[in-house]
C-alpha positions in Angstrom: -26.9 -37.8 -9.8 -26.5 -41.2 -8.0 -25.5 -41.8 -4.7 -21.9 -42.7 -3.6 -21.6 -46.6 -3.7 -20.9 -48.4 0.0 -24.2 -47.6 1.7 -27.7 -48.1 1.1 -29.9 -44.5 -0.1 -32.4 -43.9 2.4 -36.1 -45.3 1.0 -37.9 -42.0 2.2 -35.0 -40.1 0.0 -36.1 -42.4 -3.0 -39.4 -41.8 -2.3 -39.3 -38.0 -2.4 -37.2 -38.1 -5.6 -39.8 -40.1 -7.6 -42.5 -37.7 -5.7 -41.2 -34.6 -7.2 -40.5 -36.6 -10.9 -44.1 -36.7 -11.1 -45.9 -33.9 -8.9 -46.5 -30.2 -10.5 -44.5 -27.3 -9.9 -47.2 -25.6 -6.9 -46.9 -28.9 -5.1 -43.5 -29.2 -4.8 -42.6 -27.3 -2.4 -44.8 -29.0 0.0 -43.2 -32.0 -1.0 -39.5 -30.5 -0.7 -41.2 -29.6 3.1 -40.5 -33.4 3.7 -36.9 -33.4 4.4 -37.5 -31.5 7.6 -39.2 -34.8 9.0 -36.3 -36.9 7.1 -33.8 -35.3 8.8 -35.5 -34.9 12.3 -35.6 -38.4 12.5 -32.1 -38.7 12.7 -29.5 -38.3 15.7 -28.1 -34.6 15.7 -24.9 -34.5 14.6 -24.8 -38.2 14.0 -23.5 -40.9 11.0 -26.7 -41.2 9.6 -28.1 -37.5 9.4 -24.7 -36.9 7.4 -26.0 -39.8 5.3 -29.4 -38.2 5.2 -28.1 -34.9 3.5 -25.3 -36.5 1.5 -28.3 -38.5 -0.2 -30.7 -35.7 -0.3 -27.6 -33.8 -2.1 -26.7 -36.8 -4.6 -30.8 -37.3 -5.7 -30.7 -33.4 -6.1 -33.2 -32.6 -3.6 -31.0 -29.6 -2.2 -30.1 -28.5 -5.6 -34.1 -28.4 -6.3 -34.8 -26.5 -2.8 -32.2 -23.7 -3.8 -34.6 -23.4 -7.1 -37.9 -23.4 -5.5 -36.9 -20.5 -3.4 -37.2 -18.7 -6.3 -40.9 -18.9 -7.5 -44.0 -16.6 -6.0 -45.1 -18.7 -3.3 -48.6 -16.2 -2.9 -50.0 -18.7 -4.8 -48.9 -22.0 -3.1 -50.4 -23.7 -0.7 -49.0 -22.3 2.6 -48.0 -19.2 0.8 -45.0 -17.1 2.4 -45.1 -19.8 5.5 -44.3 -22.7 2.9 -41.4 -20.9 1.8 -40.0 -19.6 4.9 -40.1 -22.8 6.3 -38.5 -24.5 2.7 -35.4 -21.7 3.5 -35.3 -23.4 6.8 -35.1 -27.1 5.5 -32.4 -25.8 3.2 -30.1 -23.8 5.8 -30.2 -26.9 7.6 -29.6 -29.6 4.6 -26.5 -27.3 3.8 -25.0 -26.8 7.1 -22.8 -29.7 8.3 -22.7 -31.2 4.7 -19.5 -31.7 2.5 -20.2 -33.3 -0.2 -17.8 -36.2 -1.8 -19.3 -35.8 -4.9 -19.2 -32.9 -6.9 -17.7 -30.7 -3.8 -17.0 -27.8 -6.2 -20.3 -27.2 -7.4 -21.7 -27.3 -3.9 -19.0 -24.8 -2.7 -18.9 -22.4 -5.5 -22.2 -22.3 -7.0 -25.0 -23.8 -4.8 -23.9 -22.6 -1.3 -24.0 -19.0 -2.9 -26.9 -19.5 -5.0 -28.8 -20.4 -1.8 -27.7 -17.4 0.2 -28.6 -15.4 -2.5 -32.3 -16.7 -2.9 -32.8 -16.2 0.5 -32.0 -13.1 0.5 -34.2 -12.1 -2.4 -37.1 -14.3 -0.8 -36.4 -11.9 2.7 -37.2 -9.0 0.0 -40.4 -10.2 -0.7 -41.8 -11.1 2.2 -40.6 -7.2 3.6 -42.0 -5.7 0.8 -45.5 -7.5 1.3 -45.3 -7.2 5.8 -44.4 -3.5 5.4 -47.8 -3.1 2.8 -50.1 -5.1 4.4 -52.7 -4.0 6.2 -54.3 -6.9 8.5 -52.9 -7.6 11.9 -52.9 -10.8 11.5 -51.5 -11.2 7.9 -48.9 -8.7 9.4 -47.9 -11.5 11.8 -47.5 -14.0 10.0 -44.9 -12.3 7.5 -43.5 -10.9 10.4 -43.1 -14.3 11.1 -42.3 -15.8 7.7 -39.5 -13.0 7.7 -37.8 -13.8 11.0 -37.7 -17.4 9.9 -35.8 -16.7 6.8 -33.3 -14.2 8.3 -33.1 -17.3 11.1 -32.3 -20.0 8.4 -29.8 -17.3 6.4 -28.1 -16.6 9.9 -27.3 -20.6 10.1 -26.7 -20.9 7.0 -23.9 -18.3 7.5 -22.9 -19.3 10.5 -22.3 -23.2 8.8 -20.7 -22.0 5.9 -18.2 -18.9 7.4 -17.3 -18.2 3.8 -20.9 -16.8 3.1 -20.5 -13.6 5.0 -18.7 -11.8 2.6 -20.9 -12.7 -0.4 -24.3 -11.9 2.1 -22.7 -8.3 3.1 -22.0 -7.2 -0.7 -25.2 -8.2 -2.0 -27.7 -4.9 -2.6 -30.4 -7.2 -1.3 -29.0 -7.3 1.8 -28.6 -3.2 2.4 -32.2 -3.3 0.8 -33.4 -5.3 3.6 -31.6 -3.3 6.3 -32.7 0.1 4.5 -36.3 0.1 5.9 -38.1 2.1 8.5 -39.9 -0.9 9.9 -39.2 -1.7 13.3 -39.2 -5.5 13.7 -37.8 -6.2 10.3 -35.0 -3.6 10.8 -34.4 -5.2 14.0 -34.5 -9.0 12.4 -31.5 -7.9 9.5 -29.6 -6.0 12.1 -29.6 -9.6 13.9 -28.3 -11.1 11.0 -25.9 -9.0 10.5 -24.5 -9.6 14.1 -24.4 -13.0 13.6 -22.7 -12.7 10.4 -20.0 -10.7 12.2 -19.9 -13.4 14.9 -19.7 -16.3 12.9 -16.8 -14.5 10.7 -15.0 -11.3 12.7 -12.7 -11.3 9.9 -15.2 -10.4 7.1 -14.9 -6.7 7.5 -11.4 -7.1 6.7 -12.2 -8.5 3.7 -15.1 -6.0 2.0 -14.5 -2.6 0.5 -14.9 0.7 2.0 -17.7 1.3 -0.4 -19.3 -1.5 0.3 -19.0 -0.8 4.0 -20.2 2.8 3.6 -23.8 2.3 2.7 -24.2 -0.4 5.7 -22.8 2.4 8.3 -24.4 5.6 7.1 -27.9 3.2 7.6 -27.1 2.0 10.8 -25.5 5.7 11.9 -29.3 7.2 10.3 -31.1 4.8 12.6 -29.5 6.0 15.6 -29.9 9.5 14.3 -33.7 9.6 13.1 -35.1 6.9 15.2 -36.3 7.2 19.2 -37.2 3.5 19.4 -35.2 1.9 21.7 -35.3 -1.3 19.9 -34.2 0.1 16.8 -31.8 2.1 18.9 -30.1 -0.9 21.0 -29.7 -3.0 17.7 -28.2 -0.7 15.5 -25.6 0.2 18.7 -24.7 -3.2 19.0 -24.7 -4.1 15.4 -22.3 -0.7 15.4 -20.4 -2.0 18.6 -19.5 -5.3 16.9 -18.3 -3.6 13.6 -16.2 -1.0 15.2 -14.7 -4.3 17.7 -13.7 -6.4 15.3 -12.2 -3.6 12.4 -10.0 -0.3 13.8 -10.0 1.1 10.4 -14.0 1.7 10.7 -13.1 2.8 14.2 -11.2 5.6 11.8 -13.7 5.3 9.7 -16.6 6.3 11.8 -14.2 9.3 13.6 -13.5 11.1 10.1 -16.7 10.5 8.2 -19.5 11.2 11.5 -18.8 14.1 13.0 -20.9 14.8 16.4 -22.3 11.2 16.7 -20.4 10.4 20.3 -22.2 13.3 21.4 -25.3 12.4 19.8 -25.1 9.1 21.2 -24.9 10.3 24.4 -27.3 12.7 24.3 -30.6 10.6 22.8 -29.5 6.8 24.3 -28.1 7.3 27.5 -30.9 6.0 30.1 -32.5 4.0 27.1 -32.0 0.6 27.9 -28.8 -0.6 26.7 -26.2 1.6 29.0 -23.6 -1.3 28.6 -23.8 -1.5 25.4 -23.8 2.2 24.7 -21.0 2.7 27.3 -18.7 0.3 25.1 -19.4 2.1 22.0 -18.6 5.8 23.3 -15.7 4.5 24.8 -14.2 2.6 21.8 -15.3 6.5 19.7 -14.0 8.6 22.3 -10.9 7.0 22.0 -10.4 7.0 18.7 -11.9 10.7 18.6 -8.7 11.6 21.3 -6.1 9.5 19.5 -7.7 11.7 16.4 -7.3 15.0 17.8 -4.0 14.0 19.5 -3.0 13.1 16.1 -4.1 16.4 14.1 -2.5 18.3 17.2 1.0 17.2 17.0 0.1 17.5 12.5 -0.8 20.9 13.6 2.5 21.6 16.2 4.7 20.4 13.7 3.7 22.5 10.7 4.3 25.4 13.4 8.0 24.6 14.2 8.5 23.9 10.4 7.0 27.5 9.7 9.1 28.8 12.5 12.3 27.2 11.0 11.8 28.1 8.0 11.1 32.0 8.9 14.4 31.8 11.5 16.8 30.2 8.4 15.2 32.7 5.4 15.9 35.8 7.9 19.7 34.4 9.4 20.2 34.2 5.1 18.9 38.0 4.4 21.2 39.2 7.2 23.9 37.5 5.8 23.0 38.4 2.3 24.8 42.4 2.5 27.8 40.9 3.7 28.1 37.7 1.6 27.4 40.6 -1.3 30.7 42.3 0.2 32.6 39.4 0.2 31.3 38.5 -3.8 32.4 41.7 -4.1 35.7 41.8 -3.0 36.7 38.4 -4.6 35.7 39.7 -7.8 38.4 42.6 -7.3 40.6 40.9 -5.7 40.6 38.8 -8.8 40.1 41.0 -11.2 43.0 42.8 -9.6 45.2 39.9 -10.4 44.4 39.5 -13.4 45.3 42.8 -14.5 48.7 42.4 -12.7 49.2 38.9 -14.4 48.4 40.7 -18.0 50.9 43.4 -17.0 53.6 41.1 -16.0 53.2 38.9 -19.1 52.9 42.5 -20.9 56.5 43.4 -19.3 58.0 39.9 -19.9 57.2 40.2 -24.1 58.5 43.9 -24.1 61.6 43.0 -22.4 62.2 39.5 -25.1 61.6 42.2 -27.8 64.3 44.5 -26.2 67.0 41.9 -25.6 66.0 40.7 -29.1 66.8 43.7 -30.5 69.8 44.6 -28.7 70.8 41.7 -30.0 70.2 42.0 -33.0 72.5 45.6 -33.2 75.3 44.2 -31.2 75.6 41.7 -33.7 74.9 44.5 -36.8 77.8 46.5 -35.0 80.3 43.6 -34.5 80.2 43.1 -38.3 80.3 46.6 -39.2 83.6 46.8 -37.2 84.6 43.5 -38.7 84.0 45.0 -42.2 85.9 48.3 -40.9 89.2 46.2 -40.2 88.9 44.3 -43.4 88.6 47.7 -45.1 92.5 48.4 -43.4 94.2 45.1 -43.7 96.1 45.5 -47.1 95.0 43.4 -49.8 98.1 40.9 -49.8 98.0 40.1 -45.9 94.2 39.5 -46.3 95.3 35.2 -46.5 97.4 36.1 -44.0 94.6 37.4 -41.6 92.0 34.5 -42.6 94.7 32.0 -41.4 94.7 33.5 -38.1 91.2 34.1 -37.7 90.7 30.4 -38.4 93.8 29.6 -36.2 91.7 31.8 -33.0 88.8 29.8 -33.9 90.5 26.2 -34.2 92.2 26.9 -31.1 88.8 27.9 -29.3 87.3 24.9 -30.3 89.6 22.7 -28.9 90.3 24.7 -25.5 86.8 24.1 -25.2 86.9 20.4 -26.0 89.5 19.4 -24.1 88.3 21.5 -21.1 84.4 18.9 -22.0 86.7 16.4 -21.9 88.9 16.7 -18.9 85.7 18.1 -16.5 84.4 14.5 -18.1 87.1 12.2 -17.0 87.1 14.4 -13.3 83.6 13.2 -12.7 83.9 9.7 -13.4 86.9 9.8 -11.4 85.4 11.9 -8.7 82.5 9.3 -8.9 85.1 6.3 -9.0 86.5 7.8 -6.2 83.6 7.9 -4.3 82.9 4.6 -4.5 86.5 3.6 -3.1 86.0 5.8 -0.3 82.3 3.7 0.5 83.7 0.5 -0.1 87.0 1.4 2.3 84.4 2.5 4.9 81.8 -0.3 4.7 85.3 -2.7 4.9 86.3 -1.0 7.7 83.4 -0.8 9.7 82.8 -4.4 9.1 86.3 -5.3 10.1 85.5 -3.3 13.4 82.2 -5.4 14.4 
């Protein structure tokens, strides 16, 4: 990388570049150590220590810090110490530093890369202060340890957007997963100043992720009687349970007994304030709990009650509504019969009128045929001739009596219309 054009690159920055071009691997972290006097001789918060790291991130250096962190430092000169302190001259290279040059890769890849090799550097140094043996080796990693948890807190606490990735890593619960008192105590710091620098993170992280961090801090409160174990893991509890009400919840359901077992082992310990906070914020979620599951429990009641009163109102009704199905049915089917009768009646009575019919006609001819029998064969024109004479004389009786009811009613309506018109004449002639 070069350096943006429009000021002059530091000559202790060029210096350190063409250092590490040409020194081994073990020496370079010694080397790397430099910065820390490169950037202390700088104003705080100043122009030129923002030129300082902008420079140290063009020529590299940063990017080459993040990498060092990586390698066994037991064989270094300095061992753990070199390292811890190297974390410490890259939390404060990165915070305060945005880049103008290549802003994405600092954000996205070496911001989290960094976080991340602290964390596993934190590992190692545990892993070899909770085997060793010496006093005085003990201290020092003790030491070593604090420093690093130290530069990952300001790293976080520069860069907000860390927390989240720090809090999901299984480095992290690795570190807080140890009986060890002072580096129990050092990772429960971090993890307070992770929640201060970024209350919102717990928003942000899955219940499973949040489960193994609790159930750790809830087993320390349960299996430990150091009160230094005892007051961090209550505050680091305090601060979750503040800043999320859903672990509040969280807490209630899935830790039975722990207010009282809070109150029981830590009351008179130390940290009353502290302790008094945290029961209050359980208790009242533990009431608004039971409150809760006391109305669930009230209401399933009056629905059982309801339902019992409306199932028995229907069974008494039941004989009666039976009676009244009953009934209608009869009723109905009573009906019918009568309607099948009628219609019976009506079709026997067509069949007898037809009939009747039928031999008042058969005995009108017989008679006819009886009086044609007596009338003599000569007079038989004679009696056609009348009969058609009765007949043509029916026929027009009854036209002319058609005809004459037919003129009557036009007149009759003609008429009617005179009479209107001679009354709506009069009456106007009146007004």
């Amino acid at each position: 990388m070069s350096a943006g054009a429009g000021h002059t690159v530091d000559r202790r920055i060029l210096e350190l570049a063409s250092k590490l071009t040409e020194s081994s691997n073990n020496s370079d972290p010694l080397l790397l150590l430099n910065l820390r006097g490169i950037l202390d001789s700088a104003s705080s918060r100043g122009e030129e220590l923002q030129r300082l790291k902008e420079d140290s991130y063009s020529y590299g250096l940063i990017q080459y810090c993040v990498l060092v962190l990586k390698q066994d430092y037991s064989q270094v000169e300095g061992g753990w110490g070199t390292a811890a302190a190297l974390a410490d001259v890259l939390s404060k290279c990165c915070v305060g530093l945005d880049p103008k040059i290549d802003a994405d890769v600092f954000y996205s890849k070496l911001l989290p890369s960094a976080a991340l090799n602290m964390l596993v550097l934190g590992r190692w140094i545990q892993a070899r202060y909770v085997r060793s043996v010496k006093d005085e080796e003990s201290a020092e990693l003790l030491r070593c340890f604090r420093k690093v948890m130290d530069a990952l807190c300001w790293l976080v606490s520069g860069h907000v957007q860390l927390a989240e990735l720090v809090l999901r890593q299984e480095h992290f619960l690795q570190l807080l997963m140890t009986d060890d008192v002072e580096s129990s105590t050092a990772v429960m710091s971090l993890l307070q100043a992770i929640l201060r620098a970024n209350s919102a993170v717990l928003h942000q992280i899955p219940e499973e992720t949040l489960h193994p961090i609790l159930d750790e801090l809830i087993y320390k409160l349960s299996a430990t009687s150091n009160p230094v174990t005892g007051r961090s893991a209550t505050q680091s509890l305090l601060l979750m349970v503040e800043n999320n009400p859903q672990i509040v919840r969280m807490v209630g359901t899935r830790y039975k007994g722990l207010r009282s077992l809070l109150s029981k082992k830590w009351t008179g310990k130390g940290f009353g304030r502290e302790l008094s906070r945290l029961l209050d914020v359980l208790y009242s979620s533990s009431y608004q709990q039971e409150e809760m599951q006391r109305l669930h429990r009230a209401a399933c009641i009056i629905q059982a009650l309801w339902r019992g009163f409306r199932i028995r109102k229907r069974m008494r009704k039941l004989p009666g509504a039976v009676t009244s199905l009953q009934r209608s049915f009869r009723a109905k089917r009573h009906e019918e019969s009568k309607q099948q009768q009628r219609l019976r009646e009506e079709e026997d009575l067509r069949e007898c009128l037809k009939l009747r019919r039928l031999r008042a006609m058969r005995e009108f001819r017989e008679k006819q045929l009886a009086l044609l029998e007596i009338v003599h064969a000569g007079q038989m024109d004679k009696h056609i001739r009348d009969t058609q004479e009765t007949a043509a004389l029916m026929v027009q009786r009854h036209w002319r009596g058609y005809r004459d009811r037919k003129s009557f009613m036009l007149q009759k309506q003609a008429l009617r219309q005179y009479k209107a018109a001679v009354t709506i004449q009069r009456a106007v002639s009146m007004s």
